[in-house]
C-alpha positions in Angstrom: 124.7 98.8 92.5 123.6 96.4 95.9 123.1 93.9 93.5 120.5 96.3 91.3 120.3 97.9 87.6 118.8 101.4 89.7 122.7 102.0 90.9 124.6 102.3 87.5 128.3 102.2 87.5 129.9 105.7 87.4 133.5 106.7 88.1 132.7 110.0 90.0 129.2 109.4 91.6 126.7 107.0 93.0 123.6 107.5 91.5 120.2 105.6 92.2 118.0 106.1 89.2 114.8 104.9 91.1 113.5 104.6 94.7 113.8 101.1 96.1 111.9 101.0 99.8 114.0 97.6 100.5 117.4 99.2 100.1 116.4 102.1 102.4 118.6 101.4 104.9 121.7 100.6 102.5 121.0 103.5 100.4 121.2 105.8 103.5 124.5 104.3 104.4 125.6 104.6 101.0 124.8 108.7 100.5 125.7 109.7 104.2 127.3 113.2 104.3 130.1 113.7 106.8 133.0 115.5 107.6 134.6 114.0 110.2 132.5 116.4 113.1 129.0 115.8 111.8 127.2 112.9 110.2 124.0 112.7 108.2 122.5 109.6 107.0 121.2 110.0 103.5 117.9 109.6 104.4 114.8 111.1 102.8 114.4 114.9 103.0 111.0 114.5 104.5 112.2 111.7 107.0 109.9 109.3 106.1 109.6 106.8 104.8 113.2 105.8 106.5 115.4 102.6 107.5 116.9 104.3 110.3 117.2 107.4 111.0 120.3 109.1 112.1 122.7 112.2 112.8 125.6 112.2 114.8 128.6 113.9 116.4 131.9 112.5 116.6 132.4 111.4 120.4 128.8 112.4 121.3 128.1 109.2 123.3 125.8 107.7 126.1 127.1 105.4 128.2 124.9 102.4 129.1 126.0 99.4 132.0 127.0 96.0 130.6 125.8 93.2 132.1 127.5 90.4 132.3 125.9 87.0 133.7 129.3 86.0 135.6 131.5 89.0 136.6 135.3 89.0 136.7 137.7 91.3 137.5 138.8 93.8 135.6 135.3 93.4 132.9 134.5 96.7 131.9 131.2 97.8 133.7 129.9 101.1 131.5 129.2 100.2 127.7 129.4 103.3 125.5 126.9 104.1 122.9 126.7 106.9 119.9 123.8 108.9 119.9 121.3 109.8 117.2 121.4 113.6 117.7 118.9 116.5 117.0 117.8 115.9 113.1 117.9 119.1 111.1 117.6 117.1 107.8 113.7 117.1 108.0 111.9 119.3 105.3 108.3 118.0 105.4 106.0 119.3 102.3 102.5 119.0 101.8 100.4 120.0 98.6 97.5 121.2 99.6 96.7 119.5 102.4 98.2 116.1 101.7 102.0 115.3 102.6 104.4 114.6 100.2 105.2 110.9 100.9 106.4 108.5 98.1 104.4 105.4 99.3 101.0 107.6 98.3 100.3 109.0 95.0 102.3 108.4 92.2 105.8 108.7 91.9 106.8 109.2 88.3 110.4 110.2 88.6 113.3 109.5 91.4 116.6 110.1 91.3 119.6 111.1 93.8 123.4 111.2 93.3 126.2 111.4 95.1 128.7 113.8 93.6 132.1 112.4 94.9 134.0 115.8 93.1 131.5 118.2 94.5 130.5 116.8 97.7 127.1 116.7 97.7 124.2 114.6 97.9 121.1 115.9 95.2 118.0 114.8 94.8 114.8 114.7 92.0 111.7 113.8 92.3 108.3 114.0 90.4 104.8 113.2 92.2 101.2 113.4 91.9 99.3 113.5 94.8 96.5 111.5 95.4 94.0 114.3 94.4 96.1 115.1 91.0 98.2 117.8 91.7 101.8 117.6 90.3 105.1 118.9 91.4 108.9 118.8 91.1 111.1 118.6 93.9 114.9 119.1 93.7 116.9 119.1 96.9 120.7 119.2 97.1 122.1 118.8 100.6 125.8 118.8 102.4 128.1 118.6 105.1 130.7 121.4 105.3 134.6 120.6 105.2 135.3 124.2 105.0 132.9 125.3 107.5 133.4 122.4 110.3 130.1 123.1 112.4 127.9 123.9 109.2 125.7 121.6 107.1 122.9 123.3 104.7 119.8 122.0 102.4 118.5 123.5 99.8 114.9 122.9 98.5 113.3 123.7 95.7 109.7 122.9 94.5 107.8 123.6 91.7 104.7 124.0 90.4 104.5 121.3 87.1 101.4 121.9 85.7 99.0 123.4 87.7 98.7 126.0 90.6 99.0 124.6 94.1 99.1 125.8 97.8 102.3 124.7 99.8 103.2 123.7 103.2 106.9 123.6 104.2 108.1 122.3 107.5 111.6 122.7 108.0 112.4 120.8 111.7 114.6 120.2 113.8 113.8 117.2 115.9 115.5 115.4 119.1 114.6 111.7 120.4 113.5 110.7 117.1 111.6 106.9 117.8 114.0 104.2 116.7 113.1 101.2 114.9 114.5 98.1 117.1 117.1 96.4 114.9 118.0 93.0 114.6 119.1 90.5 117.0 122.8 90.6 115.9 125.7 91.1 118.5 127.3 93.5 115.7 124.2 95.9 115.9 124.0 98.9 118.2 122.2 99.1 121.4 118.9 100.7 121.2 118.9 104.1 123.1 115.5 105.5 123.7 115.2 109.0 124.5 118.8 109.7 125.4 118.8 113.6 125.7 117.4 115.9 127.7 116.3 119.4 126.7 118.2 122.1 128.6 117.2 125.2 126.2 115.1 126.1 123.4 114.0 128.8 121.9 113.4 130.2 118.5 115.5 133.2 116.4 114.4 136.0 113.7 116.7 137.9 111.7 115.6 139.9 108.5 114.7 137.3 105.9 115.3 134.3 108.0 113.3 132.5 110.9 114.9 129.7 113.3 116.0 127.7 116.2 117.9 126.3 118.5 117.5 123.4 120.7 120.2 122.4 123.2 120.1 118.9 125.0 121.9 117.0 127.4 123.2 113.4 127.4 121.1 111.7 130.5 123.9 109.4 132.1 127.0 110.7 130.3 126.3 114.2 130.8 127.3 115.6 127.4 125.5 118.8 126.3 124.6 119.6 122.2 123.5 122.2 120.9 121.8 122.4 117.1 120.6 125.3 115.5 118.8 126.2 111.7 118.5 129.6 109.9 115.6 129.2 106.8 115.6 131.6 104.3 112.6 131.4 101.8 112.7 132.8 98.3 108.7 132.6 96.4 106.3 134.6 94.5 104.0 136.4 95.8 102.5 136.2 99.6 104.4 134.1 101.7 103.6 133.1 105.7 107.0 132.3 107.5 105.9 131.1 111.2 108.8 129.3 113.9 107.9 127.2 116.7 109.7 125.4 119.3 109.2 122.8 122.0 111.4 120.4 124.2 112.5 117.7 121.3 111.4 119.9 118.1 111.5 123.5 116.4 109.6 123.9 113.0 109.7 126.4 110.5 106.2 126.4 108.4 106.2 128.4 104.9 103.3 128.7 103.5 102.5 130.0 99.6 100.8 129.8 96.5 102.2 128.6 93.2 100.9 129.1 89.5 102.3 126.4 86.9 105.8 126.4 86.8 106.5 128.8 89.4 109.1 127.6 92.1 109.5 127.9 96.0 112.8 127.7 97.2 114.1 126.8 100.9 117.5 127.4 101.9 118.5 125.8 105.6 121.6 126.2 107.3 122.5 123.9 110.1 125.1 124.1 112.9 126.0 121.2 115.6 128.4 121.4 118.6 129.0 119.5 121.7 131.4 119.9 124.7 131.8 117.8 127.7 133.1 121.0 129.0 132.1 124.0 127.9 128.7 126.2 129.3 125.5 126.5 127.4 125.8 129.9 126.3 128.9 129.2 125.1 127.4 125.9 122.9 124.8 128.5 121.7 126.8 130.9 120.8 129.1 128.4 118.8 125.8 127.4 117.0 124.7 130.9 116.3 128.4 132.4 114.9 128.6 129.1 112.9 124.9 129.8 111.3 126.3 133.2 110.9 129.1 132.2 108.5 127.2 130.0 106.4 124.6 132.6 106.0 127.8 135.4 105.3 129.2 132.5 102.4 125.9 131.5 101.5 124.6 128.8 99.7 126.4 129.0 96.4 129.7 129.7 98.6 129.1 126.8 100.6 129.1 124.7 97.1 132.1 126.5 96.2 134.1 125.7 99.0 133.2 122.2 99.0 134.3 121.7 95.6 137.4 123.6 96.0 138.4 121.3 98.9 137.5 118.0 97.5 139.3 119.5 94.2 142.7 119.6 96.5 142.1 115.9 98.1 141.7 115.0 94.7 144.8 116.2 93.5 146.9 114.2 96.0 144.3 111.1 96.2 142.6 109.8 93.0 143.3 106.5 92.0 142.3 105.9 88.1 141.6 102.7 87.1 141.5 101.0 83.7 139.9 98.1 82.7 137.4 97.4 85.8 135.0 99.9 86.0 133.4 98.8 89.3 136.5 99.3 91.2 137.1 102.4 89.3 133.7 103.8 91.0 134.3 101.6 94.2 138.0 103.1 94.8 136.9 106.8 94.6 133.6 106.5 96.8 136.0 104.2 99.4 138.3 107.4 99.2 135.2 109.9 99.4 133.8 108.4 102.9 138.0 107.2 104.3 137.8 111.6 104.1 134.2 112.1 105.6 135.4 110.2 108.1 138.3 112.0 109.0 138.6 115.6 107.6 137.0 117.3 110.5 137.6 115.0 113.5 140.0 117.1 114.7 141.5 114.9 117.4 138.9 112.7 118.0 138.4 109.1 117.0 137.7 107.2 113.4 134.6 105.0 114.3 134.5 101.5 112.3 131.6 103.3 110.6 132.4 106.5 110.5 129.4 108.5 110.7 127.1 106.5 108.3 125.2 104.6 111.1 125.2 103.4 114.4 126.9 99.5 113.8 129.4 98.7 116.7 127.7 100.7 118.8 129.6 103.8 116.8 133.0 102.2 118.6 136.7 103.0 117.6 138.8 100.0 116.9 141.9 98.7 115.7 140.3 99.7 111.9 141.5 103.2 112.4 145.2 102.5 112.8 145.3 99.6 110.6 143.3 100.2 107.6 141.8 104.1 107.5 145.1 105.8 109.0 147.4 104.4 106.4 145.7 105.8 103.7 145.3 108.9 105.2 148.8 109.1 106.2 149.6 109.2 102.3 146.6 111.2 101.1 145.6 113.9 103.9 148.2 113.7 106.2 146.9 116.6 108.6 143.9 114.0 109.3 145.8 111.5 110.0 148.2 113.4 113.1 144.7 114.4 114.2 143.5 111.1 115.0 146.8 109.8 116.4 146.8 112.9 118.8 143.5 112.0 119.9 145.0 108.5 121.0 147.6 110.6 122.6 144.9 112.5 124.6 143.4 108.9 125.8 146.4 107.9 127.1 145.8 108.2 131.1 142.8 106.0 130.6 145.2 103.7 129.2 147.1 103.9 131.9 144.3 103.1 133.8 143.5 100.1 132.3 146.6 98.4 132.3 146.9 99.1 135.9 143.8 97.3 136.7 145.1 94.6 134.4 148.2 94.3 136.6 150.4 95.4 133.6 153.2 98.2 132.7 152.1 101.2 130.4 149.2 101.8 128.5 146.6 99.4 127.5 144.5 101.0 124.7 140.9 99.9 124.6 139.8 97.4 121.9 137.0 99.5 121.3 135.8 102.5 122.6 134.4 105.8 121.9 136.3 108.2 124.0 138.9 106.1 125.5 137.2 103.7 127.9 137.1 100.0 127.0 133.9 99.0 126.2 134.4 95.8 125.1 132.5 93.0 127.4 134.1 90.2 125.7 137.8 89.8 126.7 138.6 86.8 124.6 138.4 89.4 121.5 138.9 92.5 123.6 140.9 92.8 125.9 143.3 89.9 125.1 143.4 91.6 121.8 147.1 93.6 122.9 148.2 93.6 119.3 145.6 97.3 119.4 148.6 99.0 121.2 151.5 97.8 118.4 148.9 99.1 115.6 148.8 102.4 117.1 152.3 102.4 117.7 153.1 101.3 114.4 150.7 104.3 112.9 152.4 106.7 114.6 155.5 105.7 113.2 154.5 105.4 109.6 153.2 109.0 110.0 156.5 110.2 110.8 158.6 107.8 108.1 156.1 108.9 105.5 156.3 112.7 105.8 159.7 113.2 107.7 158.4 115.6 110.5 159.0 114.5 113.9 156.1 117.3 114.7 153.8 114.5 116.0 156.7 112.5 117.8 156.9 115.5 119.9 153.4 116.2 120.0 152.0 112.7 122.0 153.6 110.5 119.9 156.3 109.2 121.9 154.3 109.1 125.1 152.7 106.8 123.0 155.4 104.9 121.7 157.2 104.6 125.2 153.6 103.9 127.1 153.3 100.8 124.8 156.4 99.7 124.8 156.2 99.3 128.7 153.1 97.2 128.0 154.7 94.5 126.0 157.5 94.3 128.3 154.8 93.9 131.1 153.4 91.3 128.8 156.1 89.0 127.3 158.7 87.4 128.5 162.7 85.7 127.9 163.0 81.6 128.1 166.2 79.9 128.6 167.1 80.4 125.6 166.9 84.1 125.5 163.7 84.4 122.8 161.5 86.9 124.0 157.6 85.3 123.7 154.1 87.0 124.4 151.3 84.3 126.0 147.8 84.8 126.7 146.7 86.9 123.5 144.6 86.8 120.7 145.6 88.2 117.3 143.4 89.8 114.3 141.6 86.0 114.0 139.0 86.1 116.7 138.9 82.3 116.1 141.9 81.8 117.4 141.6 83.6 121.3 144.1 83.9 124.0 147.0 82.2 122.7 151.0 82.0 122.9 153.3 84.0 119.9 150.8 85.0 117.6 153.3 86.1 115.0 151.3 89.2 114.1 151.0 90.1 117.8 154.5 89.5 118.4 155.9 91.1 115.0 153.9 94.2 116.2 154.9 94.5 119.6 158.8 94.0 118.6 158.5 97.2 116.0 156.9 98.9 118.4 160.1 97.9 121.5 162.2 99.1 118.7 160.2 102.0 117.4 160.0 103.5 121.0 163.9 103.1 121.5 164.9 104.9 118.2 162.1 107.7 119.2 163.9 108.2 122.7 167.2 108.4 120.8 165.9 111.3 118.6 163.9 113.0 121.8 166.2 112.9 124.4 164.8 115.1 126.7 160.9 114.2 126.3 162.0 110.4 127.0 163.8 111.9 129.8 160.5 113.6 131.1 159.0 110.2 131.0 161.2 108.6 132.9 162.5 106.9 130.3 166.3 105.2 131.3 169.6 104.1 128.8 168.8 100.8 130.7 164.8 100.8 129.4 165.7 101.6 126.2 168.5 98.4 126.1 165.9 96.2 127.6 163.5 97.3 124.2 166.4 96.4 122.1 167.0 93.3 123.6 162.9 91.7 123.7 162.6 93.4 120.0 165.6 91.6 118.4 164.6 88.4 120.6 161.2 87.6 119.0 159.8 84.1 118.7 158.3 83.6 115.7 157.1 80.0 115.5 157.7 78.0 112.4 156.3 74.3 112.0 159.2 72.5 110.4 158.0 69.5 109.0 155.5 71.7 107.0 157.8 73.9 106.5 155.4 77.0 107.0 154.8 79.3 109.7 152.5 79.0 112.5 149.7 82.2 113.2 150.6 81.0 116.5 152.3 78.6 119.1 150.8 74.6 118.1 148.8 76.5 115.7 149.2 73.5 112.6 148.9 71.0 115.0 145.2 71.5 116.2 142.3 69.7 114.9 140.9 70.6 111.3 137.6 72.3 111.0 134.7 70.1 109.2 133.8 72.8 106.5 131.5 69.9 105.8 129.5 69.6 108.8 129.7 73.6 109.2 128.1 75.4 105.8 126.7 78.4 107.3 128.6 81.8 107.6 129.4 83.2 109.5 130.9 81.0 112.0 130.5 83.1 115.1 126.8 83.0 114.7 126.1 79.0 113.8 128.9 77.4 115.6 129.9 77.7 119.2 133.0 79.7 120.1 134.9 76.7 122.2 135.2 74.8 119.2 136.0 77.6 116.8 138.7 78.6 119.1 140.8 74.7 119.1 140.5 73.9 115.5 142.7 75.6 112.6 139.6 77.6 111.6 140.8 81.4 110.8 138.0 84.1 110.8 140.1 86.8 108.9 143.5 87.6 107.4 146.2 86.9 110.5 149.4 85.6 109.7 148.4 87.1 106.3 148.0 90.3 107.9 151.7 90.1 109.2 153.0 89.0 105.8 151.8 92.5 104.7 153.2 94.7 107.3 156.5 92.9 108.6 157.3 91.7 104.8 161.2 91.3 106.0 160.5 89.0 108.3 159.8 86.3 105.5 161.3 85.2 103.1 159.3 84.9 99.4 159.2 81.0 99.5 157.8 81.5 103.3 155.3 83.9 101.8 154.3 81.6 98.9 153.8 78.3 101.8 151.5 80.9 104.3 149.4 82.0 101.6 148.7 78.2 100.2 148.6 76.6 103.6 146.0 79.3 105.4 144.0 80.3 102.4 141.8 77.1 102.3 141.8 77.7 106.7 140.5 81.6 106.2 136.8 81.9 106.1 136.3 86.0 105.5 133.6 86.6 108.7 135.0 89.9 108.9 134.9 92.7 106.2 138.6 93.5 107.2 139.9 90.4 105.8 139.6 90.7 101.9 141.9 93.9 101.2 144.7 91.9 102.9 144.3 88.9 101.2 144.0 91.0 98.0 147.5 92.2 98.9 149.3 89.0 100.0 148.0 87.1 96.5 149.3 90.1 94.6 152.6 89.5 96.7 153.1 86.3 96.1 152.3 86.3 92.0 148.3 84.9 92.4 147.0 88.6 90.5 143.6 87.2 89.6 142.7 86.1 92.9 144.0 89.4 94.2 141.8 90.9 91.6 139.0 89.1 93.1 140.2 90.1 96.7 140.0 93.3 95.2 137.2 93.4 94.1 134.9 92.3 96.8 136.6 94.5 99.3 135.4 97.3 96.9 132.4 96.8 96.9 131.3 95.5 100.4 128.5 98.5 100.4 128.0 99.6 96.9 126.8 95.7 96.6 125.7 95.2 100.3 127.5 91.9 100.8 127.7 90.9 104.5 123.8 92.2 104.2 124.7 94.8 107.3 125.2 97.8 105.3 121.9 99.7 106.2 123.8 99.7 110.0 126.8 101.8 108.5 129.4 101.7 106.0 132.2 99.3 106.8 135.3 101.9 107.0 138.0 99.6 107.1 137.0 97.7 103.9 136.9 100.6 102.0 140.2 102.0 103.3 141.4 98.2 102.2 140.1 99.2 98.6 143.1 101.3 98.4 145.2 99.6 100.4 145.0 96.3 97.6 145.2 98.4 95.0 148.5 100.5 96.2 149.8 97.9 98.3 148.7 94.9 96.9 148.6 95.5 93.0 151.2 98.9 93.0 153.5 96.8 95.9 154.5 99.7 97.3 156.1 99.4 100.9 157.7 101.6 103.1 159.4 99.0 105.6 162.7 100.6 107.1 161.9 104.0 106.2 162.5 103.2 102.2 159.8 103.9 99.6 159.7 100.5 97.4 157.0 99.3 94.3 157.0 96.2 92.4 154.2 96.2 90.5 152.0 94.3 88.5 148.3 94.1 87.2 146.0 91.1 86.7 144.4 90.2 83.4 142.0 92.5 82.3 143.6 95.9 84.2 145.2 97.6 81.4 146.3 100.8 83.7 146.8 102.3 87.4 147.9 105.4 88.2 147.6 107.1 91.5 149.3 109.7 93.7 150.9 109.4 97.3 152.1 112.5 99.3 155.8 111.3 100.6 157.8 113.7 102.6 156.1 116.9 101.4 156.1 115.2 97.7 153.6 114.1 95.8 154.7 111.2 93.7 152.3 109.8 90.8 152.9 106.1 90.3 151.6 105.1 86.8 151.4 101.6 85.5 150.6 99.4 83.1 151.0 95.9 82.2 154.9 96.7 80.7 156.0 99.8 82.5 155.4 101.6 85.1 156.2 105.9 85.4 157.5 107.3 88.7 157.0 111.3 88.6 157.4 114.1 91.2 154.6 117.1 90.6 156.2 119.1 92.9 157.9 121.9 91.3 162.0 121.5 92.5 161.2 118.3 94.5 163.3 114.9 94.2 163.0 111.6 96.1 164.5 108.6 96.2 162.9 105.3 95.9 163.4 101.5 94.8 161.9 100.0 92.3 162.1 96.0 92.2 165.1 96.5 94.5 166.5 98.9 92.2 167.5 102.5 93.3 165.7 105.3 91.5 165.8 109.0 91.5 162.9 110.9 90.6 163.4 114.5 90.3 160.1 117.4 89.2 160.4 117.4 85.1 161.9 114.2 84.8 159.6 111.2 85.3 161.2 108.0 85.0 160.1 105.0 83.0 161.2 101.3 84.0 159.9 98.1 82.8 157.6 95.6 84.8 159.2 92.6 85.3 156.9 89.1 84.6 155.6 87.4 87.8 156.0 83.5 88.0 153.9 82.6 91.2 155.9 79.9 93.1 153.1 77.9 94.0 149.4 77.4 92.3 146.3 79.2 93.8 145.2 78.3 96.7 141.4 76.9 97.0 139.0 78.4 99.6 137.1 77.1 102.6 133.8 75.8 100.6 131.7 78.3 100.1 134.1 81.3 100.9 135.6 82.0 97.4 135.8 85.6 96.7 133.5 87.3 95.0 133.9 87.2 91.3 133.4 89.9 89.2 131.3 90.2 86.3 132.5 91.5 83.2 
């Protein structure tokens, strides 16, 4: 795919069928190995040529100042940056004496894949070198989910036609130079030389040869350690020597080959990092982890991969009929919404995972919001890890709301390990609607699998630390409606504002949330100084909520005066995105909406309107939302399913797919956008499957658009997973859990589904109440091709 025949469509892998220097950088983003802990851009075996090179460890951050050219109170002063940690990817090879590189010689054959069932990323590649000689190179390379601190390469050359004399390299290499990147706000900061050697030295068991290096973060003080075992199989002599220095430990092998004879490489690789922990004790981590991988093995580490990924699978595939693209899009979108999160293991979701350094590698409100809810209903343990790592940031919450003169916790608009590090308060830190996504992700976790586990378990600190915050925040009139000024909502168009209905939505679910949680925990809301006459004062703001409503357009306002500002000249404005042609004072006083908002609120308060109301928000705000952000599609996928539009939800649908696999905001060599691919599912379950979960009750009305003759996917729902199977007609409702039952609604009708006993109901037509809504010019969604 990105917009090439070399990426052909394939519902279990992404394949690239020949090398294409210009998509470099997307391709890396595109086969980046992860598992939550460690990240690998897919980048060349031999390192070069690259887009951008990168590793990286969840959390493992520098911290940089940010300048500001007027200073105001409470503007955060340290900016937080991820790292590109030791590489360990790097096998360098040189035939006889000239290096394997595929901008010299000739390059007859290229091919890798991305194996979404087996977790892998492989490799094949046939060269001549400039002086003649050919070879064949297959390498096959992953990140462990089994084995959290291991990744491993294997590589294999042989010999085509001729004999040769090899040269391996297997490296490890800190402070790799950095290409400088674009002058784009959205980019990360360039770090040069961030780490500091604090150990190296080099290891020797029988029938391996290695390293370790450890570093240290310069300003944040973070220590990592990385560590590689080699294990060479050839025939006849071999030379095996290790070296080490400050940034770099090699490996060289050395042999002869006849005609198709084959030298093999096998590399494990282990990472670890600790704000807190000794050296030793991150070598030693290193060295037991190289030590499992080399008990397993290669063929074990395969294994277990594929085992795992065989269990997501199980509980997560979404099949698709009748749209291939999506079919490959959903599963890949699924495959990295995992790598992102498997291994985490209480720490944060970044917006790009660990594909690339875009956002600076920062957390936002993506996690909760987008990645989180899919998780919550496909790999639940994930999930509970990520919201206890929220749980664990609280006291800098704390923090920040007291130096914003406020109640509670005030979560950070982005971060990496709980700081704010956002410069720009408009969109930051007037951005409060952060805390009522957490809240409301924490719980959704507990409605969806019925354990209170992670209530107990930092959950309602959570809930009851927010809920102070909004009471800090908003306010009663004379009339007794509780209102929230001075916010901005998910439309960074639209900053610093009174009753942005998403905002205020959130923020009363999460008053209300937080009382019901201190009814169910007496005693822990006790411990938190939680009072009968707290909890009445939650009830009262919650069930008090403006929600402003123009009434001689008879639709709802995204917020306070919102339908009575100045249009936007589309016109006079043709270049997207907005942020970067047009400046922000203006953007911020006309009805110009840079993603899904009121939309947004439509989706996840769906109560709160009624279906004519939904109809008027979607015509009235369509031809107002311009798409500058990656996070708006999925929802406006959802909303035109919703409201009976299924072809334009198809489109919705289809460009949230394929944000990456077809590169469209051009950014995708900085990362993979996270919460776009989450939103993948999220249309297709939510939007086209209308599944909802509002009030604790499981409901689907379903329908597909023209041209989607079946979907069928599985949800995990209080320890059950339920398949959902639809076509155009009829949809199945069955429980593949051996004794299990549940009960659910389907089109407002109560269903129960017991194991054995699927049940069958028809899918009633949809009659859209309004006709589609037109675009801002320009801003259609992509269409697909078929």
């Amino acid at each position: 795919m990105i917009a090439q025949d070399a990426f052909p469509v394939d519902p279990w892998q992404v394949r690239e069928t020949r090398l294409d220097l210009d998509l470099l950088g997307s391709a890396e983003s595109v086969f980046a190995l992860s598992n939550g802990h460690i990240g690998f851009r897919g980048n060349l075996d031999e390192g070069e040529p690259h887009g951008l090179p990168g590793t990286y460890l969840n959390s493992f951050y520098e911290e940089r100042p940010l300048p500001y050219a007027e200073a105001g109170y409470g503007y955060p002063e340290v900016g937080q940056t991820v790292v590109n940690v030791t590489d360990g990817k790097i096998v360098r090879l040189f035939v006889d004496d000239e290096p394997f590189d595929v901008r010299y010689g000739t390059l007859l054959a290229h091919e890798r894949v991305l194996d979404l069932r087996a977790g892998t990323l492989t490799r094949t590649a046939e060269w001549v070198s400039p002086a003649g000689k050919r070879i064949r190179v297959r390498s096959t390379r992953l990140v462990s989910f089994v084995q959290r601190a291991v990744a491993a390469v294997e590589y294999v050359v042989e010999a085509v036609d001729a004999g040769v004399r090899l040269t391996l390299q297997s490296e490890l290499v800190a402070n790799q130079a950095m290409p400088r990147t674009a002058d784009d706000p959205r980019v990360a900061a360039v770090l040069e030389s961030p780490l500091v050697c604090v150990e190296h030295d080099t290891t020797r068991l029988e029938g391996s040869s290695g390293a370790t290096l450890v570093h240290r973060t310069r300003v944040s003080g973070l220590q990592m350690a990385a560590g590689m075992e080699n294990h060479v199989h050839a025939p006849g002599r071999v030379d095996v020597e290790t070296q080490d220095a400050e940034d770099w430990a090699r490996t060289t092998v050395v042999c002869a080959l006849e005609a198709g004879q084959e030298l093999r490489l096998t590399k494990y690789l282990a990472y670890g990092w600790s704000a807190l922990r000794s050296r030793p004790a991150l070598r030693d981590q290193v060295a037991g982890a190289l030590a499992g991988a080399r008990f397993t093995g290669f063929e074990g580490l395969l294994r277990e991969q594929r085992e795992y990924l065989a269990e997501f699978w199980d509980a997560a595939d979404v099949h698709v009929e009748g749209d291939a693209e999506v079919q490959q899009a959903v599963r890949f979108a699924l495959f990295h919404v995992l790598q992102a999160g498997a291994r985490a293991e209480q720490r944060g979701i970044p917006a790009k995972g660990l594909t690339g350094p875009g956002y600076d590698g920062h957390i936002f409100w993506d996690t909760e919001a987008y990645v989180l809810p899919v998780l919550t209903y496909t790999a639940p343990r994930a999930a509970a890890d990520a919201l206890r790592w929220r749980a664990r940031t609280v006291d800098d919450a704390r923090q920040r709301a007291r130096e914003l003169g406020l109640s509670g916790a005030a979560f950070p608009w982005r971060t990496i390990r709980g700081q704010e590090s956002s410069g720009y308060w408009p969109a930051g830190t007037a951005a409060f609607h952060v805390n009522a996504d957490i809240a409301a992700a924490v719980e959704r976790y507990r409605v969806a699998t019925g354990s209170l586990e992670l209530e107990t378990d930092g959950g309602l600190v959570v809930l009851v630390e927010t809920a102070r915050l909004w009471m800090s925040l908003g306010h009663h009139d004379a009339q007794g409606r509780w209102h929230v000024a001075g916010v901005t909502g998910p439309d960074e168009y639209t900053a610093v504002v009174v009753d942005n209905v998403f905002t205020n939505l959130g923020a009363a679910q999460n008053l209300l949330a937080a009382a019901r949680a201190c009814v169910r925990q007496p005693d822990l809301a006790r411990s938190l100084g939680v009072t009968l006459e707290e909890q009445a004062t939650w009830r009262d703001a919650g069930g008090a909520v403006a929600v402003p409503y123009d009434e001689d357009l008879r639709v709802h306002q995204q917020c306070e005066g919102f339908t009575r500002r100045p249009e936007w000249d589309f016109a006079a404005n043709p270049h997207y995105p907005l942020l970067l042609h047009s400046p922000y004072f203006d953007l911020y006083r006309k009805q110009v909406v840079k993603q899904a908002d009121l939309q947004m609120a439509l989706f996840w308060f769906p109560d709160a309107f009624s279906a004519q109301d939904k109809a008027r928000v979607v015509d009235y705000y369509e031809p107002r939302t311009v798409r500058d952000s990656s996070l708006s599609a999925a929802v406006q996928a959802i909303t035109a399913a919703e409201v009976g539009h299924l072809e334009l939800a198809h489109d919705y649908l289809y460009e949230a797919a394929t944000v990456d696999l077809r590169d469209l905001h051009h950014n995708t060599g900085d990362g993979l956008h996270m919460a776009s691919l989450a939103g993948t599912w999220l249309a297709l379950v939510h939007g086209l499957g209308g599944m909802r979960d509002n009030g604790g009750t499981l409901r689907f009305d379903p329908h597909l658009p023209e041209g989607l003759t079946r979907l069928r996917f599985t949800i995990r729902w209080h320890e059950v997973k339920l398949s959902v199977d639809i076509t155009p007609e009829e949809v199945t409702y069955a429980a593949r859990d051996h004794g299990s039952s549940l009960t659910l609604l389907h089109a407002g009708q109560e269903v129960t589904v017991r194991s054995g006993e699927p049940v069958t109901l028809p899918v009633a037509p949809v009659h859209p109440l309004l006709p589609r809504p037109a675009q801002p010019p320009g801003r259609a969604p992509v269409h697909r091709d078929h």
